[in-house]
C-alpha positions, -999 to +999 in steps of 0.1 A: -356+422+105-342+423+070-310+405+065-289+419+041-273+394+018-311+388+014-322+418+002-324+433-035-301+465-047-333+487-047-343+478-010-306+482-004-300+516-019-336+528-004-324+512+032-292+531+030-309+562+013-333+565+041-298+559+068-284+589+050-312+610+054-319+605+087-282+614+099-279+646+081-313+658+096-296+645+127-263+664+124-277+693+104-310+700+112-334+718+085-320+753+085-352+764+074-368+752+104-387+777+116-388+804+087-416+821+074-426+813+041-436+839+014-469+841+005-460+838-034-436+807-026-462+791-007-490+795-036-463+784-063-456+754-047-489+742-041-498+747-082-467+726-082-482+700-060-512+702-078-498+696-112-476+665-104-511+651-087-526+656-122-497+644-138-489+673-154-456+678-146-430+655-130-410+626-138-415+591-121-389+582-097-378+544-119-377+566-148-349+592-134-333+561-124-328+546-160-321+579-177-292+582-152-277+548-160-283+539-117-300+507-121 
């Protein structure tokens, strides 16, 4: 078990990220649970996938971080 006072800001901000997350999937749900998905939407986001794999397209997640002034 983690105690707070000893953890960093990042494994604080990811603890309370992941918190966050969790209770709006709680409260919410996904409303697209359960929806087809379009056959073009589905193909354009797996060239997506594919692309960021490559590192072709993307932007890694400690870099968004310092561009938005959040460390």
């Amino acid at each position: 078990m983690d105690i707070v006072a000893q953890m960093t800001k990042e494994e604080l901000r990811e603890m309370i990220e992941t918190i966050i997350e969790e209770k709006l999937l709680e409260l919410f749900g996904d409303p697209d649970e359960g929806l087809p998905i379009r056959k073009t939407i589905r193909e354009r986001l797996l060239r997506q996938k594919e692309a960021v794999a490559k590192g072709e397209r993307g932007e890694p997640f400690e870099e968004v971080i310092r561009r938005l002034g959040l460390e």
